[in-house]
N, C-alpha and C positions, 0 to 999 in steps of 0.2 A: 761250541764252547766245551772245554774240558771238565767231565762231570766226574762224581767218584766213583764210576764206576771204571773212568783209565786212569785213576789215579790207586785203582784197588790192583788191577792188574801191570800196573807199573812198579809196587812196592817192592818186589822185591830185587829188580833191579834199578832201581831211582838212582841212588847215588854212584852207582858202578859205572853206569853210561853216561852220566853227569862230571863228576870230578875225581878222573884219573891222576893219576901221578904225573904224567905227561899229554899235554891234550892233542891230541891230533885233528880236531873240527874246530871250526870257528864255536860252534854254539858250546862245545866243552872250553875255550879258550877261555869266553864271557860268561860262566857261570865259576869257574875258578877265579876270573879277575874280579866280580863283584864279590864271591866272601871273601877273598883278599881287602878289599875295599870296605865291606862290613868290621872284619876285626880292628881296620885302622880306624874308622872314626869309630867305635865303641871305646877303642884303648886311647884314645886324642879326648872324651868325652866321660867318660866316669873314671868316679875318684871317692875312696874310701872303703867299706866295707860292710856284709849285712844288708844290700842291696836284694831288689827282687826284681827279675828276666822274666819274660812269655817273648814264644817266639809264637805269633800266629800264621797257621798254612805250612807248618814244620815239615811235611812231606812224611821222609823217615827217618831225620830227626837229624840230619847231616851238617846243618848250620850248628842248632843247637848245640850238639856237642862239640862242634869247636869252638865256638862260647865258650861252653862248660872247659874245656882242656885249657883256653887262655886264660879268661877269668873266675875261676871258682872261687879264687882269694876276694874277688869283688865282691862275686851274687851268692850269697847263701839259698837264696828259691831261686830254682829253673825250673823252667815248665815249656812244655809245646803244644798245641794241639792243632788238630788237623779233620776235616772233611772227611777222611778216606780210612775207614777199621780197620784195614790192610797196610796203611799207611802204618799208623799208632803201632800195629804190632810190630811189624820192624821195627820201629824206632825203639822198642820198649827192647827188643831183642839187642839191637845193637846198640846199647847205651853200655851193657856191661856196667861194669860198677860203679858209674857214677850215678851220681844222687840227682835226676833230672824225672818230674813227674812229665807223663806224657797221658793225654786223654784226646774223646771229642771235643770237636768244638761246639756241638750243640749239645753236649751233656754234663761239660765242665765247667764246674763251681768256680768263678772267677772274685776271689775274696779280696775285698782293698782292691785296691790301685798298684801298680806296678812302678819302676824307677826307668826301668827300660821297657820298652816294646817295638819288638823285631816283625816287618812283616816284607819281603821280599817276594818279586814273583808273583803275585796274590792280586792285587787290586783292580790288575786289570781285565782280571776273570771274576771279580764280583763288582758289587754295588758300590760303588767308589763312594759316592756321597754318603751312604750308611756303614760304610767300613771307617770312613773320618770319623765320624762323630762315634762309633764302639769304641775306636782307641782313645779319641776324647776323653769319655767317661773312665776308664781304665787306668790312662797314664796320671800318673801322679802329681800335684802341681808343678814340683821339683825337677818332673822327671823327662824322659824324652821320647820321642816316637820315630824309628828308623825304618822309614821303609821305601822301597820303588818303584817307578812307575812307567810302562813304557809309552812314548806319542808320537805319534804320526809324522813328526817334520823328520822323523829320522831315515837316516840314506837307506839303512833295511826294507825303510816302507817304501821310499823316493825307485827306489830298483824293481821292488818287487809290489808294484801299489794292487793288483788284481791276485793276489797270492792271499787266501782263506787266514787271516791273522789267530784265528779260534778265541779271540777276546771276545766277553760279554759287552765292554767299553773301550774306546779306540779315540782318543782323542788330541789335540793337542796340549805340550805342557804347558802352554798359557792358561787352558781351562783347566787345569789339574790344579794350576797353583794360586787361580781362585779360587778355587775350591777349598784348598791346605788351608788358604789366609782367613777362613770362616773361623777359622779352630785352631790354628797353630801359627805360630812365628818359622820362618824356614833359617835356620842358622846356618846350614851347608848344601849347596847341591853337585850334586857329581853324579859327572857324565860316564857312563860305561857302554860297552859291546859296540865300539864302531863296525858295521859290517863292511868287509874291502873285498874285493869279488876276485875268485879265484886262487887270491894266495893258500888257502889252507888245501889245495893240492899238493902244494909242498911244504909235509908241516912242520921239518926241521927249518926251514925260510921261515913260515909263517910264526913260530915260536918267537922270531928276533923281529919281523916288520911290525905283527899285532901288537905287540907292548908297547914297540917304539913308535907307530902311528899314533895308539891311542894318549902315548904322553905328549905328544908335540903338540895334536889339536884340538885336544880337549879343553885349553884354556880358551881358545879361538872359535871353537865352531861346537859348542855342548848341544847343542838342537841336534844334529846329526847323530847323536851317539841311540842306540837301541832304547836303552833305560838313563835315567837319572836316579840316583840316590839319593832321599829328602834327609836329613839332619832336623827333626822338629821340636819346638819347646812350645809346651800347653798356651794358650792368650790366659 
């Protein structure tokens, strides 16, 4: 399992090998098409103004501030925090002038409830059942709880089933969404990261097949895709 100590020596290149301009790997494909996927149901899902953001498991801070760059007119508090103090400090570094507080996550004052709460990439390197029910207490009755999860029936695992997943929890999303329904209503689920084997050797091909594979069967075959993205409202 990935601890913080490679999440300290990954900080300062986290989002550079993650989400280029142009992705040339599959795995940089499906981390660009999920916060693509994140900004649209946030912007399809809040409305008004004076709202308050946590992203938890923020890395170095690379979702968040595109939050912050879409919606700042929404969320008046953004916040991140993260496992990794090498983490934090990029993120604090590279936030520049926007107004986004960034701390730990075991030393950060988490005041009220939240409207939003973003936790991507995360749950399935901790305690899933006590990461439910921390955002439980967090989100606000009103508010929502957006995060992802990856499981087992996916073609990623079906290909590569004896391949070290480095998850603390590996399961299927049948029991993940038992799990949700202890504590939340699921409003949206979306499928991302189908992995298709070999195309990203050619990644001016792979640019035009991955988008367009994953729109054609994502309505059809969501089990297969890497992660789902939950869309949650408090019970």
């Amino acid at each position: 399992m990935k601890d913080t100590h490679y999440y300290d020596k990954e900080s300062s290149q986290y989002s550079g090998k993650r989400y280029p301009a142009h992705p040339s790997t599959y795995v940089q494909s499906f981390y660009l098409r999920r916060l693509k996927l994140v900004l649209s149901l946030v912007g399809k899902t809040v409305r008004g103004g004076g709202l308050r953001l946590i992203e938890i498991g923020c890395a170095d801070g690379v979702v968040t501030r595109a939050l912050y760059d879409r919606f700042s007119d929404v969320f008046s508090d953004i916040a991140g925090v993260d496992i990794s103090p090498k983490m934090i400090e990029e993120a604090k570094a590279q936030a520049g002038e926007r107004r986004i507080s960034f701390g730990l996550r075991d030393t950060y004052t988490f005041i009220g409830t939240y409207d939003l709460v973003v936790e991507v990439g995360v749950i399935n390197y901790a305690d899933y059942g006590e990461e439910l029910r921390f955002a439980r207490r967090i989100v606000g009755d009103g508010g929502y709880f957006l995060c992802s999860i990856a499981g087992t029936s996916s073609l990623w695992n079906r290909l590569k089933p004896d391949e070290d997943k480095g998850f603390n929890n590996f399961r299927s999303y049948a029991e993940y969404e038992a799990a949700i329904r202890e504590h939340f209503t699921i409003l949206a689920s979306v499928p991302v990261g189908l992995f298709i084997p070999h195309i990203w050797k050619v990644p001016v091909l792979a640019r035009i097949v991955q988008p367009l594979c994953e729109s054609v069967l994502s309505p059809f075959f969501p089990n297969l895709f890497h992660e789902k993205l939950y869309l949650l409202k408090p019970l």
